[in-house]
DOVEX-395499 format. One record per atom (N, C-alpha, C): x, y, z. Coordinates in steps of 0.001 Angstrom, whole numbers, padded with zeros to 6 digits, always signed. Layout:
N
XYZ...
***
This chain:
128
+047938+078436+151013+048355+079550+150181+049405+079058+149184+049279+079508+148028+050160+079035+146749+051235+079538+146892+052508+079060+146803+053498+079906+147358+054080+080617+145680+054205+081697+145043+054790+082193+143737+056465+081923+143195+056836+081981+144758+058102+082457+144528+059104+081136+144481+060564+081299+143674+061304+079998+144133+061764+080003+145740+061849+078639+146183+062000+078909+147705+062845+077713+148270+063629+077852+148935+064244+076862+149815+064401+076969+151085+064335+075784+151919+064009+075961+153377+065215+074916+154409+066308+076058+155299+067167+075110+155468+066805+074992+157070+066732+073603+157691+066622+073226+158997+067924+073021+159512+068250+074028+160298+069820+073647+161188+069556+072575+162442+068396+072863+162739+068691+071653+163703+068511+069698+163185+067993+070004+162374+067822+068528+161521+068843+068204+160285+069414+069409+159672+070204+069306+159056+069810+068950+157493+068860+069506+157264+067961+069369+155759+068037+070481+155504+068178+070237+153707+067600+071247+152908+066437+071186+152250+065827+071898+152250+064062+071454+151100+064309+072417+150034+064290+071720+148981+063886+072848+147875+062487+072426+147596+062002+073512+147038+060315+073387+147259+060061+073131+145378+058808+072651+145198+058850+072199+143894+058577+073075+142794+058430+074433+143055+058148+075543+142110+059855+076068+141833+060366+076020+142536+062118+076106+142572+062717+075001+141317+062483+073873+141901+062615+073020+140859+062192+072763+139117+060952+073008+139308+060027+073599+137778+060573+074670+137220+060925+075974+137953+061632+076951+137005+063208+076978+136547+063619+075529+136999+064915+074636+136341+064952+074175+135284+063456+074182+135391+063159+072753+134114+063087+071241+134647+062120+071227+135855+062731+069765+136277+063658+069176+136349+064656+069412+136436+065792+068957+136067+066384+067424+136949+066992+066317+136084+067385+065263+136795+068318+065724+137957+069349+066373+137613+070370+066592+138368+070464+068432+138994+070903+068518+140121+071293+069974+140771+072752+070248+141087+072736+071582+141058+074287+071304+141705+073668+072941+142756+074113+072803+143968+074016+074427+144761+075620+074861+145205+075571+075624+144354+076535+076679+144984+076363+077258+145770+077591+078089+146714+077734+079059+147733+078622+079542+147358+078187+080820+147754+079460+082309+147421+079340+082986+149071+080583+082480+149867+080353+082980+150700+080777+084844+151215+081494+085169+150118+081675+086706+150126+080292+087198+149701+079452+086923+149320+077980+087455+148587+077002+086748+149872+077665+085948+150272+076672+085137+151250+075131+084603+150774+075442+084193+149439+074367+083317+149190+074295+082186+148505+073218+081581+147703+073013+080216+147678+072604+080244+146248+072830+079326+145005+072536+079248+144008+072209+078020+143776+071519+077444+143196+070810+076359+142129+071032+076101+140733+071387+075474+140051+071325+075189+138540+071361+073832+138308+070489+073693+136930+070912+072384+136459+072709+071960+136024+072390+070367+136818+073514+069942+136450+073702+068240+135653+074883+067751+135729+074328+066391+135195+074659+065608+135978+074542+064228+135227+075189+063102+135984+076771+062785+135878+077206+063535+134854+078596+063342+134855+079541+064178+136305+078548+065236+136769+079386+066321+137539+078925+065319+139459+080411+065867+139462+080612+064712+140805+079831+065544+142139+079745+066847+142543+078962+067877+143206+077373+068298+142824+077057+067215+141793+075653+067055+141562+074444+066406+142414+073603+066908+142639+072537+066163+143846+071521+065735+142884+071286+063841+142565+069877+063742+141947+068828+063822+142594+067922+064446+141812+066260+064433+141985+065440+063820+141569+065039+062921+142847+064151+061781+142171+063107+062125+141235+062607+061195+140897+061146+061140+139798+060262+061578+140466+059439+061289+141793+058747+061267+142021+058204+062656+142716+059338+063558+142989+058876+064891+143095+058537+065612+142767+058523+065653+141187+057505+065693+140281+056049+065689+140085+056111+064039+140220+054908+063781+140373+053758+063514+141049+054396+063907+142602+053501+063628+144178+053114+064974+144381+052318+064895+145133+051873+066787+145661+052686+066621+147089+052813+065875+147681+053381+065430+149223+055190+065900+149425+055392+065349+148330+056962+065521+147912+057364+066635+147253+058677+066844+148386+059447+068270+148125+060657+067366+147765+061824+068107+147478+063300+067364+146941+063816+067994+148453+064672+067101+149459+064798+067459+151007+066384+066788+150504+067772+067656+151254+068695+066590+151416+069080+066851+152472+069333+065586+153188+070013+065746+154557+071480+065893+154452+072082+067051+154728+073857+067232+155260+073963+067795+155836+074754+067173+157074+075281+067872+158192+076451+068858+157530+077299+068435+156766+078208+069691+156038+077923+070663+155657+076855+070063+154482+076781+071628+154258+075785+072414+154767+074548+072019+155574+074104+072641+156516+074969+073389+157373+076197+072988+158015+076878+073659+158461+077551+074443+158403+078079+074371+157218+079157+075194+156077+078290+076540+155963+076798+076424+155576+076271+077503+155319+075961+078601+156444+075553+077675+158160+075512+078460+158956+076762+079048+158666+078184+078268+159064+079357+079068+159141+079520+080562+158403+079072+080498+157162+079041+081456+156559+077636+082353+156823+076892+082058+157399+075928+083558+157410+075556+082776+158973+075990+083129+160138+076461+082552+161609+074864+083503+162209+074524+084328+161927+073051+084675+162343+072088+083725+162257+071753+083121+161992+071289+081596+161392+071170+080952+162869+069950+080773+163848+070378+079782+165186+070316+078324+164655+071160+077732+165568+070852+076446+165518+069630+075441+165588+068324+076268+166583+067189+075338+165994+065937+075905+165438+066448+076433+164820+065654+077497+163661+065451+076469+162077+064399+076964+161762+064522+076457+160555+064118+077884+159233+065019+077966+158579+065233+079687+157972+064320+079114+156316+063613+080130+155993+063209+079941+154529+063705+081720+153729+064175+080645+152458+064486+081837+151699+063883+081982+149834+063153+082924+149781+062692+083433+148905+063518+083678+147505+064071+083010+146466+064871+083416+145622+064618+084288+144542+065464+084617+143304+065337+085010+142668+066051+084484+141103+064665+084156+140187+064881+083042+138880+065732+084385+138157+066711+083581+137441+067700+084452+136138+067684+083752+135441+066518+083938+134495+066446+082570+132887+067268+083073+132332+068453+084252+131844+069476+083889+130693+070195+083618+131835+070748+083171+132777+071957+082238+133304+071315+080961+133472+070184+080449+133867+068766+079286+134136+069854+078830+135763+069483+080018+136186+070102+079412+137998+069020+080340+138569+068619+079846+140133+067857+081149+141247+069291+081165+142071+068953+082534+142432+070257+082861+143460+069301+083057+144634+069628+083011+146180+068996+082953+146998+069975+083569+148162+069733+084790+148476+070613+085924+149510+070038+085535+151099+071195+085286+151578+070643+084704+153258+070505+085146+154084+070655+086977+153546+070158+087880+154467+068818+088012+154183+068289+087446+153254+066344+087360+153184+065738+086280+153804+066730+085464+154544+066340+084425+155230+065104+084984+156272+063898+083916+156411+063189+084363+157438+062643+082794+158322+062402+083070+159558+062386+082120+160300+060966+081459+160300+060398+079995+159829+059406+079264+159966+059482+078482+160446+057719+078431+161367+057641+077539+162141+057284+076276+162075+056768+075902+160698+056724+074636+160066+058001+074114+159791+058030+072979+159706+059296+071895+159223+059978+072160+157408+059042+073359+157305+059496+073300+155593+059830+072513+154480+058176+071643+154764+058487+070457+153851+057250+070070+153197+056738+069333+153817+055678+068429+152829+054753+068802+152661+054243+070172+151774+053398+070712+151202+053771+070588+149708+052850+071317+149580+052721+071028+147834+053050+072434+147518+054476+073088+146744+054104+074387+146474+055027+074574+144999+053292+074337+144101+052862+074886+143049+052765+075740+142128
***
């Protein structure tokens, strides 16, 4: 199934984030990310960023161009940081969340009370 929506998928027990590659495309591909957290709003944001900004995550080339490859980062911080802040979240759960694109700001914001629990690893599909 084609997935429409932007989406990211966080594994607490492995300690990954996946952003999925339709998330990424409505960035603009972008070399660089930066994700925010607002933990009074309790959610998660995306935008392009550069290489000059030190809280920037690069995205390889090739996620782009593989169907196999999602953009995945492993942190135990801020995996954790984020349970801390929305603590409903179990530890070996892996939560996917459905965002929402704002082209005049060009960020998705992603609310972690829409978090929902999958039983796949939330990763190496292709979503298009």
């Amino acid at each position: 199934m084609t997935n429409k929506n932007p989406t990211i998928s966080i594994n607490l027990k492995y300690s990954w984030i996946v952003i999925h590659k339709l998330t990424l495309k409505l960035l603009g591909n972008p070399e660089y990310i930066q994700i925010l957290v607002n933990p009074a709003e309790k959610s998660i944001v995306l935008c392009r960023s550069t290489k000059k900004d030190h809280l920037a995550q690069h995205v390889r080339e090739d996620v782009f161009t593989s169907c196999k490859v999602t953009y995945r980062i492993h942190s135990q911080l801020l995996v954790k940081g984020l349970q801390k802040t929305y603590p409903a979240w179990n530890n070996e759960n892996t939560y996917q969340i459905k965002g929402k694109f704002m082209p005049a700001l060009n960020i998705i914001k992603f609310r972690m009370k829409d978090s929902e629990i999958v039983t796949d690893n939330g990763g190496d599909n292709c979503y298009e």
